[in-house]
Phi, psi and omega in degrees: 000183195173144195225152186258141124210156223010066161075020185206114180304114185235106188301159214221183194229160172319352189264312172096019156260126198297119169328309171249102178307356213246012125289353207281148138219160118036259172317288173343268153005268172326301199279352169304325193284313183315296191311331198247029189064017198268117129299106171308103136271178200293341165319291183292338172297322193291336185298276186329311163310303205279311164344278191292008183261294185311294223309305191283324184245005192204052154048089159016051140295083168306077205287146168301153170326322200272308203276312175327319176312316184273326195289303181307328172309289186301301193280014171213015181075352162201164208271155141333153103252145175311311177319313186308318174319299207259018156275336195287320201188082171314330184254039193086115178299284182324347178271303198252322167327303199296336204277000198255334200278334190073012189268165161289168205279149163267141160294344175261162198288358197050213201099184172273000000 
């Protein structure tokens, strides 16, 4: 699989997670969201950011549905709900955040 943005093929795993992480940007990011019915608001920039924050800053951790939840709560200031997540990234935030995120697939079931 492979997904085009600006004039350039950036290949994807069967999954539809980039392959080489080290293409991620911005833009990317945004035409990944398109595809999957998504608009990046500053919510979803704050998911994404904190994703790529652990992976890239806490010896590649790929935190579960529960802890974003928790994380997101301290950084906006009221409480979380999963539901708030998944009006965000319908398709499991720990999941489909990281693949918009430019990370590798995570292996665990996620969740609680």
């Amino acid at each position: 699989m492979a997904i085009e943005y600006d004039g350039k093929t950036y290949e994807t795993d069967a999954n539809g997670y980039l392959v080489n992480h080290e293409e991620w940007s911005e833009g990317l990011a945004e035409a990944m969201a398109a595809k999957e019915g998504i608009t990046l608001t500053q919510e979803h920039w704050d998911v994404i950011n904190y994703l790529r924050e652990e992976y890239y800053n806490n010896g590649q951790h790929q935190p579960n549905d529960r802890t974003i939840i928790k994380e997101m709560g301290k950084r906006w200031g009221k409480k979380v709900s999963s539901k708030d997540l998944y009006n965000l990234f319908p398709l499991m935030p720990s999941k489909q955040g990281t693949r918009i995120a430019g990370l590798p697939e995570t292996r665990r079931k996620g969740g609680y």
